[in-house]
DOFI-597597 format. One line per 8 residues: number of its first residue (from 0); their letters; for each residue z, x, y of N, C-alpha, C. Coordinates in pm, whole numbers, plus 50000, padded with zeros to 5 digits. Last residue first. Layout:
DOFI-597597
NUM) A) Z X Y Z X Y Z X Y; ...
This chain:
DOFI-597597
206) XXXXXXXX) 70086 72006 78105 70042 71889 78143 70082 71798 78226; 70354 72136 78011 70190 72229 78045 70086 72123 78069; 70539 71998 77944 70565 72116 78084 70430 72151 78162; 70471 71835 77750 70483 71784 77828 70485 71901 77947; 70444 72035 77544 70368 71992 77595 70337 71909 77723; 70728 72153 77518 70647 72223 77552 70508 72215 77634; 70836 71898 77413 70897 71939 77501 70795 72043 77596; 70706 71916 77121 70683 71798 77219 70734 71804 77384
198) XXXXXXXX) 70793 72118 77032 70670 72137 77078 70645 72025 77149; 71077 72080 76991 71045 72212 77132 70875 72167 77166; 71036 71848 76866 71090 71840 76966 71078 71932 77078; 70939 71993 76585 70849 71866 76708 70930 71834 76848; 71158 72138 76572 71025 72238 76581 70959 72103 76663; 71355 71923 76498 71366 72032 76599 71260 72079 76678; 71250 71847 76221 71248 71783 76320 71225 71852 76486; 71302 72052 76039 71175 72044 76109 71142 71944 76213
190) XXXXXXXX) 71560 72026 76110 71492 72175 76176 71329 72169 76153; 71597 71832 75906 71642 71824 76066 71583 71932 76184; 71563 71955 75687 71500 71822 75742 71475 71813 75874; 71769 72121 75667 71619 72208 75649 71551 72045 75733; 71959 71992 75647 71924 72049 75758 71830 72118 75758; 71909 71832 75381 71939 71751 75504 71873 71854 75630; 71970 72059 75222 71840 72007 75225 71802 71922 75382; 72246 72155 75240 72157 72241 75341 72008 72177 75324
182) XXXXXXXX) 72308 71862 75166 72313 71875 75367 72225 72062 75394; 72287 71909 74958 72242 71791 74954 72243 71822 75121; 72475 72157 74823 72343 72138 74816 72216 72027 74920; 72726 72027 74889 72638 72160 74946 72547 72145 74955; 72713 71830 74666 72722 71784 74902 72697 71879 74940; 72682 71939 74426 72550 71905 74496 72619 71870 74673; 72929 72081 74498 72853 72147 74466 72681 72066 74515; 73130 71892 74513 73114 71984 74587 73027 72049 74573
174) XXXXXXXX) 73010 71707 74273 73061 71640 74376 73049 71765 74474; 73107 71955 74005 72978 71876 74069 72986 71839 74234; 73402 71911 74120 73317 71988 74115 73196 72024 74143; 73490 71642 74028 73501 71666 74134 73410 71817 74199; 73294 71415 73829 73362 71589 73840 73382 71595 73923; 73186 71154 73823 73359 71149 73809 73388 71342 73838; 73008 71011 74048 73006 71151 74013 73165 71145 73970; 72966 70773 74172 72963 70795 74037 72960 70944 73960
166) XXXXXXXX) 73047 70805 74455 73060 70659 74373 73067 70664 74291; 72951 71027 74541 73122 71010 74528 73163 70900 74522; 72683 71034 74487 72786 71124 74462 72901 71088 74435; 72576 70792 74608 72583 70811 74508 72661 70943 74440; 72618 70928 74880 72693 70764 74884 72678 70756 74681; 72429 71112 74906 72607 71131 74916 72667 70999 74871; 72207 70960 74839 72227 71085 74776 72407 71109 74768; 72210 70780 75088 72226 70762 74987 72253 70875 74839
158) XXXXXXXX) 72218 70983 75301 72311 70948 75330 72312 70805 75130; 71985 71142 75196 72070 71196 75234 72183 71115 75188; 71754 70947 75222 71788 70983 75106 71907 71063 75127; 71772 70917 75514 71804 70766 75390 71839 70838 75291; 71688 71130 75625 71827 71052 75664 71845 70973 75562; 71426 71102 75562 71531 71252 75508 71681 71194 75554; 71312 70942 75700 71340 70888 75544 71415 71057 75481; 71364 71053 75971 71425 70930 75897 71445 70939 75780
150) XXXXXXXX) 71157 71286 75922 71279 71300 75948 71402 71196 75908; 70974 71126 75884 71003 71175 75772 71133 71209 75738; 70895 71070 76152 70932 70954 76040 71011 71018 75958; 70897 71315 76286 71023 71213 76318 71066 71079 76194; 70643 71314 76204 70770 71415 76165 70886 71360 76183; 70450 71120 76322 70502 71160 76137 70633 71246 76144; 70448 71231 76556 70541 71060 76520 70569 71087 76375; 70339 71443 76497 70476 71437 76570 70528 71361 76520
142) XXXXXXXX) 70105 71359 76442 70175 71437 76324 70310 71440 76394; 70016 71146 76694 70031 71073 76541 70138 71225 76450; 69949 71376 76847 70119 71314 76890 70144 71218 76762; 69744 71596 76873 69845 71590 76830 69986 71488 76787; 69561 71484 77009 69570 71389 76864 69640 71481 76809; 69492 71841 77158 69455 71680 77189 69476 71641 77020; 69605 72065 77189 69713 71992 77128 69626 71829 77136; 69491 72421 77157 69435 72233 77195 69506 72105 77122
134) XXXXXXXX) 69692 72522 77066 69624 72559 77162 69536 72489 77254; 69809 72347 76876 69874 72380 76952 69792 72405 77063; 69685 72322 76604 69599 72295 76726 69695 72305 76830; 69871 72471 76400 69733 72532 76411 69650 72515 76525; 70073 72275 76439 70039 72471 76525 69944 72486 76507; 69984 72069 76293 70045 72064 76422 70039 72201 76536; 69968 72218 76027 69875 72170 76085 69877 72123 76238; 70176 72240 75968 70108 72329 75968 70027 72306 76078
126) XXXXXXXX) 70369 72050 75995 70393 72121 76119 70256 72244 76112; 70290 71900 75833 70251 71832 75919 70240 71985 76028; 70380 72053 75569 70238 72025 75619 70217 71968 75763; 70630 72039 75600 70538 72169 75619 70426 72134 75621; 70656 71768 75578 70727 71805 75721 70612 71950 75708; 70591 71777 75257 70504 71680 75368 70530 71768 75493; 70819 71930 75191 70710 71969 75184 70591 71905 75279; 71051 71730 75269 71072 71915 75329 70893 71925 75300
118) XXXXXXXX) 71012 71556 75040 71003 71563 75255 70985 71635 75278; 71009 71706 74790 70928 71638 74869 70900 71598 75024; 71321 71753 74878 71219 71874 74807 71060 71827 74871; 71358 71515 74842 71420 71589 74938 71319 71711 74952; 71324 71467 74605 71281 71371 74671 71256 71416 74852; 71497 71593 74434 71307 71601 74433 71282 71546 74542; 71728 71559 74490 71689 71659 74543 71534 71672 74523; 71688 71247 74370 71746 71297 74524 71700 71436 74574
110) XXXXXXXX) 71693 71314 74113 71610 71250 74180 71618 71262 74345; 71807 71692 74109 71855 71519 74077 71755 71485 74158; 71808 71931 73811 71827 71925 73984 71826 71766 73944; 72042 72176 73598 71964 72026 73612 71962 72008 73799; 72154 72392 73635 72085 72402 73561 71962 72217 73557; 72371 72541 73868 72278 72441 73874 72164 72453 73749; 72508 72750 74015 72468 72716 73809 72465 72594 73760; 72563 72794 74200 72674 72697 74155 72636 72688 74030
102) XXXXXXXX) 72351 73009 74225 72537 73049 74252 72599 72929 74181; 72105 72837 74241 72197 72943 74117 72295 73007 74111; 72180 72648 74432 72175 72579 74303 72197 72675 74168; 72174 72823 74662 72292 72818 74636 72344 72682 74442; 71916 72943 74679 72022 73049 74650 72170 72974 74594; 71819 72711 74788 71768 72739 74590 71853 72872 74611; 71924 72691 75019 71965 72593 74893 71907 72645 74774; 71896 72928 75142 72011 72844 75118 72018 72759 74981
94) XXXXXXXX) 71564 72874 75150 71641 72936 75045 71789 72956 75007; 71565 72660 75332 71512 72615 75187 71546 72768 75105; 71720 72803 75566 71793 72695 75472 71721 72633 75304; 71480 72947 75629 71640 73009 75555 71707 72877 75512; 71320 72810 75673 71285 72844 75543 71419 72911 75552; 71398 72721 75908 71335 72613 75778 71345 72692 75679; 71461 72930 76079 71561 72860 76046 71537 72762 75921; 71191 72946 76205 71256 73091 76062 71356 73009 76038
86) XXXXXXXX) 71132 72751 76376 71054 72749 76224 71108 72857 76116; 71357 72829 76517 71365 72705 76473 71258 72670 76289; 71288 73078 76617 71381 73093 76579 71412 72974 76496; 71037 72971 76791 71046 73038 76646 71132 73084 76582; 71152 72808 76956 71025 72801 76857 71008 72893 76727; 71271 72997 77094 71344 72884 77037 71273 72818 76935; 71074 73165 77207 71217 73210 77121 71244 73128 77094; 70946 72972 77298 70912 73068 77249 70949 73151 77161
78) XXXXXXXX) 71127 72924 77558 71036 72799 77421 70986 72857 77301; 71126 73146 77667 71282 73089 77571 71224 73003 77497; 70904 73170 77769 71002 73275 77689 71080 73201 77598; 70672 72909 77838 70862 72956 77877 70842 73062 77747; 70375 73003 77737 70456 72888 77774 70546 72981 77774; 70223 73279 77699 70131 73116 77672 70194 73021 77741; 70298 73521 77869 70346 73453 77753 70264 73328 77770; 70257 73842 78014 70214 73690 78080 70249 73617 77926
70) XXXXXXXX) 70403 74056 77940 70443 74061 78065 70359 73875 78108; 70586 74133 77633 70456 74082 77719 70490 74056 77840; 70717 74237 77511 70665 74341 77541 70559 74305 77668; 70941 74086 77428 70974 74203 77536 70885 74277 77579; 70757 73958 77273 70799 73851 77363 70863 73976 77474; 70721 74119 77032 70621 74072 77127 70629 74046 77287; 70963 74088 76967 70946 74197 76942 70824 74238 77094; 70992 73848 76855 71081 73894 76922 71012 74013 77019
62) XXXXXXXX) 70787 73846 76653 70756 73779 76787 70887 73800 76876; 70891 74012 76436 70734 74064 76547 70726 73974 76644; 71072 73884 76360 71127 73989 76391 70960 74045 76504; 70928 73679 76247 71019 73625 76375 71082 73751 76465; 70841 73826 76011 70740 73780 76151 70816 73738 76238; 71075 73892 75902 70972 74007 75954 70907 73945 76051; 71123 73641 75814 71189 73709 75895 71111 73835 75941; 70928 73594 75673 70925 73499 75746 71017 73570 75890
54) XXXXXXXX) 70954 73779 75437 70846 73820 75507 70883 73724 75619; 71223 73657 75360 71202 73825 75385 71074 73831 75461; 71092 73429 75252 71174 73430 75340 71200 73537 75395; 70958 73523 75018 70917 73438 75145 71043 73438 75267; 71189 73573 74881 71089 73672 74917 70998 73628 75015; 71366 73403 74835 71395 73493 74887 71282 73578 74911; 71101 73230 74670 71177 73151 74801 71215 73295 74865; 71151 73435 74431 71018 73402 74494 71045 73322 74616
46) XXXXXXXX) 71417 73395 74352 71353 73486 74412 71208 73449 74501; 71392 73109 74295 71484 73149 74376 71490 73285 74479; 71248 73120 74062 71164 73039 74195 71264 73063 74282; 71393 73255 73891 71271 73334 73939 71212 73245 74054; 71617 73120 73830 71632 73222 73933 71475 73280 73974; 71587 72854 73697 71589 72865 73860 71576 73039 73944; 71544 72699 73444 71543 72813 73487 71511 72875 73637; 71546 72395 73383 71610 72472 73456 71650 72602 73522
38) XXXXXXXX) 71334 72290 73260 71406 72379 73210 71485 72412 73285; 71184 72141 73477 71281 72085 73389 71334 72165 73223; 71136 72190 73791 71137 72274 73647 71271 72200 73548; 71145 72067 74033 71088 72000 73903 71092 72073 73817; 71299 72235 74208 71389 72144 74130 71278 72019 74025; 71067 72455 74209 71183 72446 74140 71276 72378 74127; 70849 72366 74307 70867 72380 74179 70965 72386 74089; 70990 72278 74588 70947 72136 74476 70957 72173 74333
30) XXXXXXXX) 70988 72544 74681 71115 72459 74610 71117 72330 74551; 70759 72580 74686 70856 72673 74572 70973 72616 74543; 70683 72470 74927 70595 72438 74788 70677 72479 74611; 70850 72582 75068 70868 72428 75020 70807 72405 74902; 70724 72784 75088 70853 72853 75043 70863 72688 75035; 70483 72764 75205 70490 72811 75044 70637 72812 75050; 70522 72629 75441 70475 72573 75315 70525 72626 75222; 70647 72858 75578 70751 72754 75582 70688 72696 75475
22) XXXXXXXX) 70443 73023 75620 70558 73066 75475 70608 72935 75485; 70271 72863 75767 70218 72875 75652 70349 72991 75540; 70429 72866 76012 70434 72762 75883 70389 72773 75797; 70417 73135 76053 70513 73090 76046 70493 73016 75936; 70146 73153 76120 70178 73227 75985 70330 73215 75972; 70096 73042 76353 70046 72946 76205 70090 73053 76107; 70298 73179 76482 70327 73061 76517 70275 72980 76370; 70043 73378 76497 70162 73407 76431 70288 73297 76426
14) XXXXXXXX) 69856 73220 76657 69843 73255 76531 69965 73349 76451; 69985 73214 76910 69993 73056 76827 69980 73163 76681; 70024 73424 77074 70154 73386 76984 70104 73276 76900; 69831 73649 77247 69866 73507 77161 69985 73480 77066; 69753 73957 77294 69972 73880 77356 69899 73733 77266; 69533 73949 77277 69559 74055 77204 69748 74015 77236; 69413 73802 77505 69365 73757 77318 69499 73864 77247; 69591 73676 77717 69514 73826 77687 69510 73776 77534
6) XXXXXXX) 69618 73342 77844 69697 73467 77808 69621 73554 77733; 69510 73131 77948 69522 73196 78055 69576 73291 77947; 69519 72872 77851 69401 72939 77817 69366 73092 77895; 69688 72629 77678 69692 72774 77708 69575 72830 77718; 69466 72431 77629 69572 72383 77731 69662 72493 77795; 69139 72458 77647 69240 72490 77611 69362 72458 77694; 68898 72203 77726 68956 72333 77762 69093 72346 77696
């Protein structure tokens, strides 16, 4: 049996919940492309991110929207709002950062930011797939434990990423420019962390 199974087909929130993550993917998927473009030509995967992100906000803007209108909700209001204020928060920071590699005129990206680029992408998969069974959360808790891993190895490369910055970066410039770069990746990390935390939080209430 469903673990939500009590709310009107036509009030559901999961399937706009999976069209969350499914921008949160493509807009990761866009930013792998674009710190592997080894031309450097960044602004068109920069747009393409800003444009995902425009629609991502539209949908956070329909579950707002929803959430005043419904009178029975799946779980808490505020989980709800916090849930999805948390998955629109992923993809504004993955365009943070490819907005802010063509403001600083970023023409080369660094093993670090692939790498980073890479977590962020796995984390969208997990969480895809994590909402998709929300509704029946059974053998959910292995993609959780994954997220939290990942979350880690987004800590390692981070705190090595910076530790190689301002060991061998002689521009001071540079130096400010990727530590921008390098913590809005960090907190894109951390916000997918977040998202397992409301949903791990969520589950526990409804069981």
């Amino acid at each position: 049996m469903p673990l939500f199974n009590f709310l009107p087909r036509e009030e559901q929130y999961f399937s706009l919940f999976s069209q969350m993550t499914s921008y949160i993917y493509d807009a990761s998927r866009a930013l792998v492309e674009m710190v592997s473009d080894k031309d450097g030509e960044y602004e068109e995967h920069a747009r393409r991110i800003k444009s995902i992100e425009h629609e991502c906000d539209e949908l956070t803007h329909t579950v707002s929207t929803r959430l005043n209108k419904s009178f029975i909700t799946p779980f808490d209001r505020e989980d709800i709002y916090l849930m999805s204020s948390a998955l629109d928060d992923i993809v504004d920071l993955i365009n943070d950062t490819a907005r802010a590699m063509v403001m600083y005129g970023v023409h080369e990206s660094t093993p670090h930011a692939r790498r980073f680029a890479d977590v962020i992408q796995r984390m969208a998969v997990e969480l895809h797939e994590i909402v998709k069974t929300l509704e029946r959360p059974n053998g959910i808790s292995p993609r959780l434990v994954e997220l939290h891993r990942l979350e880690n190895e987004g800590d390692d490369i981070y705190h090595t990423a910076i530790a190689e910055l301002f060991h061998n970066e002689p521009d001071p410039l540079t130096v400010i420019k990727w530590k921008d770069i390098y913590e809005k990746l960090e907190s894109a990390v951390d916000r997918c962390e977040n998202v397992a935390n409301i949903i791990e939080s969520v589950i526990i209430k409804h069981t």
